[in-house]
Steps between C-alpha positions, in 0.01 A plus 500: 500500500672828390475748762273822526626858534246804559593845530644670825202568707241237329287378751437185329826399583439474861173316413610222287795422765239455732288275251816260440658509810510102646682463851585151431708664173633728735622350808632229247713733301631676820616177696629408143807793444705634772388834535256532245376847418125571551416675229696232277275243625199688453582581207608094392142401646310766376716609153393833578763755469571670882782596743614711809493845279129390401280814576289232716761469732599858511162583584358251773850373649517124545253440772238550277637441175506112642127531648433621125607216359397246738269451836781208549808778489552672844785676505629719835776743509819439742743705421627795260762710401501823338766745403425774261840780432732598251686183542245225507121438452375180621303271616499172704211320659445160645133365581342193521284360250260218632323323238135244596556215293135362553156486661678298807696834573839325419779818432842537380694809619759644335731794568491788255809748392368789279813702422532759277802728437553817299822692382337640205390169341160290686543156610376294703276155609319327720666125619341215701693309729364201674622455832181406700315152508164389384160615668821673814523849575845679548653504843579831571865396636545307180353719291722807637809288406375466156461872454834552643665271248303641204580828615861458530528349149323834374694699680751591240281705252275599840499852593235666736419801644180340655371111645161435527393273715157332415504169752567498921832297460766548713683700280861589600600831356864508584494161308379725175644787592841274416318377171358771328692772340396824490617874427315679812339305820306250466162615629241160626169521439252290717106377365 
């Protein structure tokens, strides 16, 4: 099946995504590829054209670009980084996404890394990682670890002048103080 472009802004787009999307497709494809990109796999599932820069996500941010798509996407915000100066714009967010597989309430949960960096030139994605066990939620000890490691392994193209924190974690900020670069004080933000 050759696959469908529409014009920036077409709200059909968002529509027929919604039409094809399958979660069995989906959570297949993502515990298939190490990483695999979101939009990618919507995109191989539904062979509709999309991707972070779509004026979907720009608009409604991911929590309800996912609760567009799906009643089986929920995704929840952790944790995000923001730096906007003459030296760096960017952006780097981790979230979970929790995904109802069927009518018996069985989930998958994955953790989500929406990153995207500017110098000029837009880039960016959104990657799946699957850490977590069938039908288990996160604990918050493990969990914290996780982010830590991600974190770290970002941490070389991560400047920020500003963390957001979305979850009650036991956050350590000396810990990302020590991570993060940045070109002024970091300043925390709290939900």
């Amino acid at each position: 099946m050759k696959k469908v472009e529409y014009d920036y802004g077409d709200k059909r787009k968002l529509t027929e995504i919604k039409k094809k999307f399958k979660i069995n497709q989906f959570i297949k494809i993502l515990d298939s590829k190490d990483s695999p990109s979101i939009f990618s796999t919507l995109e191989e599932i539904t062979k509709i054209d999309i991707s972070i820069d779509d004026e979907f996500t720009n608009k409604m941010g991911l929590v309800n670009f996912f609760k567009k798509i799906s009643n089986q996407l929920t995704y929840s915000p952790l944790i995000a980084f923001a730096a906007d100066n003459e030296f760096a714009s960017n952006f780097l967010d981790f979230g979970l996404l929790k995904c109802t597989l069927n009518k018996k309430n069985d989930f998958q949960i994955y953790l989500i890394k929406s990153d995207i960096y500017t110098k000029g030139i837009s880039y960016g994605d959104v990657n799946s990682y699957n850490y977590f066990e069938l039908n288990k939620e996160p604990e918050n000890n493990k969990l914290l670890k996780i982010l830590y490691d991600e974190i770290k392994k970002s941490s070389k193209m991560l400047y920020a002048e500003d963390i957001y924190f979305f979850a009650k974690l036991k956050w350590s900020k000396a810990k990302l103080k020590k991570i993060v670069k940045t070109t002024d004080e970091l300043v925390f933000h709290e939900d």
